[in-house]
C-alpha positions as CSV (number, residue, x, y, z in Angstrom):
1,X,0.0,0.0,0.0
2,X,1.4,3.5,-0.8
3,X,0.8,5.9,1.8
4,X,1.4,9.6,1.2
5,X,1.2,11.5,5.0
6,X,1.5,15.5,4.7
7,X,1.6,18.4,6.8
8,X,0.1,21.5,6.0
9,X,0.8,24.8,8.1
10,X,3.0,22.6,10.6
11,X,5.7,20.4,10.3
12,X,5.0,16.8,11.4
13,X,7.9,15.0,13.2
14,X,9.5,11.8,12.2
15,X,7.8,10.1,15.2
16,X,4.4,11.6,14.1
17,X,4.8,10.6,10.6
18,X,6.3,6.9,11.4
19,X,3.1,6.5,13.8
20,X,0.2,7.5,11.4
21,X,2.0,4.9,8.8
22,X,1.9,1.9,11.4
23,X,-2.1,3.0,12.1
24,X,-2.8,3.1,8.6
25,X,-0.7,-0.4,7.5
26,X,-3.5,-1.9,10.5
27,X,-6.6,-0.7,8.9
28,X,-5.8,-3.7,6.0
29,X,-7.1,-6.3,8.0
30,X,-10.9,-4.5,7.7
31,X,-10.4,-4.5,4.1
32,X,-7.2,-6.4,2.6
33,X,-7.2,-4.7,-1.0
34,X,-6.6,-0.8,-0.2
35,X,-4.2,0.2,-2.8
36,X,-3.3,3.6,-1.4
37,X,-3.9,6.2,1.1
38,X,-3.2,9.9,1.5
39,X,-3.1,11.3,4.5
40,X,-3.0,15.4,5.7
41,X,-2.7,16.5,8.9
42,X,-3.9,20.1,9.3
43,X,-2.7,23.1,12.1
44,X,-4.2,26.4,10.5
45,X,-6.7,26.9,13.4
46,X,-5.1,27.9,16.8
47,X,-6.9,25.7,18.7
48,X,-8.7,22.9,15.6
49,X,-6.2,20.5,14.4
50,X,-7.5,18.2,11.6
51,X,-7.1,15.0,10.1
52,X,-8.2,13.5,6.7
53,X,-7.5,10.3,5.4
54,X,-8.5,9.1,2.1
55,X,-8.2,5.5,1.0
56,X,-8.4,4.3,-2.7
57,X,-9.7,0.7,-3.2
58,X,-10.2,-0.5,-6.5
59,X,-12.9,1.6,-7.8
60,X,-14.0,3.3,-4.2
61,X,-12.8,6.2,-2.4
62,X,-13.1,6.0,1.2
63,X,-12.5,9.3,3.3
64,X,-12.5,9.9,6.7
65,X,-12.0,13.2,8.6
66,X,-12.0,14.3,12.5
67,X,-11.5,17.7,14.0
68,X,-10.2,17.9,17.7
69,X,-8.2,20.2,20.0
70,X,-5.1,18.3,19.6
71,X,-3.8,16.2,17.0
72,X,-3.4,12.8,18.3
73,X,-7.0,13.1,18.7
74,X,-7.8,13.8,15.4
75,X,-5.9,10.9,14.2
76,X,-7.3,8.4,16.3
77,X,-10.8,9.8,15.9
78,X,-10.4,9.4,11.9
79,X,-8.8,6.3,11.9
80,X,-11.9,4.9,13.8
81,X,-14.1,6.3,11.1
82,X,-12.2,4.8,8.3
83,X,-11.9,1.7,10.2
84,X,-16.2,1.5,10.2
85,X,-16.2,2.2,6.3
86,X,-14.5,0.2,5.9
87,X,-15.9,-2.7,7.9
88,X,-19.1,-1.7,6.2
89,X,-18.4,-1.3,2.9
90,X,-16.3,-4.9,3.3
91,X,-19.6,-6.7,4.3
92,X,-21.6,-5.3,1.7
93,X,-18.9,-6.7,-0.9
94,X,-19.6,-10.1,1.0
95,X,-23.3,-9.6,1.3
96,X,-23.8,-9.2,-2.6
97,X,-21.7,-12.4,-3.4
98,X,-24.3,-14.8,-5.8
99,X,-25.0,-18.1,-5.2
100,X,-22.9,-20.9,-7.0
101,X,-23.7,-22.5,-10.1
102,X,-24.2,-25.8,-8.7
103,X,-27.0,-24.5,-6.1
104,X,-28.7,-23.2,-9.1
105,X,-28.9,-26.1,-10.9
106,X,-30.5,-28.4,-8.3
């Protein structure tokens, strides 16, 4: 998976950086085929920090977003919100499987 993490109006530390990647590389056991995610971490507001991560699956675009007063809590809060996309969006791919052939023919 290519993730792309940037920084706008701040400038994210190593440590920062290195622990957004290692939440991010986690959120492929929800859904396996995510090919890439961008991620930008936001300081413009004094006291708002924001966090938006968009993930591309084949064909879908999942974003999630979170605004809090600090920005660990912005990450965590958005990763949760990705993570229950895509937990839905990965039982709707299961719920709209057909049935096999051979049940068909019976």
């Amino acid at each position: 998976m290519d993730i792309t993490i940037s920084a706008r109006h701040f400038n994210a530390s190593a440590s920062l950086q290195d622990s957004v990647q290692e939440e991010i590389d986690k959120l492929g056991k929800f859904y396996p085929n995510v090919t890439s995610a961008n991620i930008v971490l936001d300081h413009e507001v004094e006291h708002m920090r924001r966090c938006e991560i968009s993930l591309n699956i084949t064909g879908v675009v999942v974003i999630a977003s979170a605004d809090e007063e600090n920005m660990g809590k912005a990450i965590d809060t958005a990763i949760e919100r990705a993570k229950i996309q895509l937990k839905k969006y990965n039982e709707k791919q299961k719920d709209h499987k057909g049935q096999p052939v051979a049940d068909l023919l019976q």
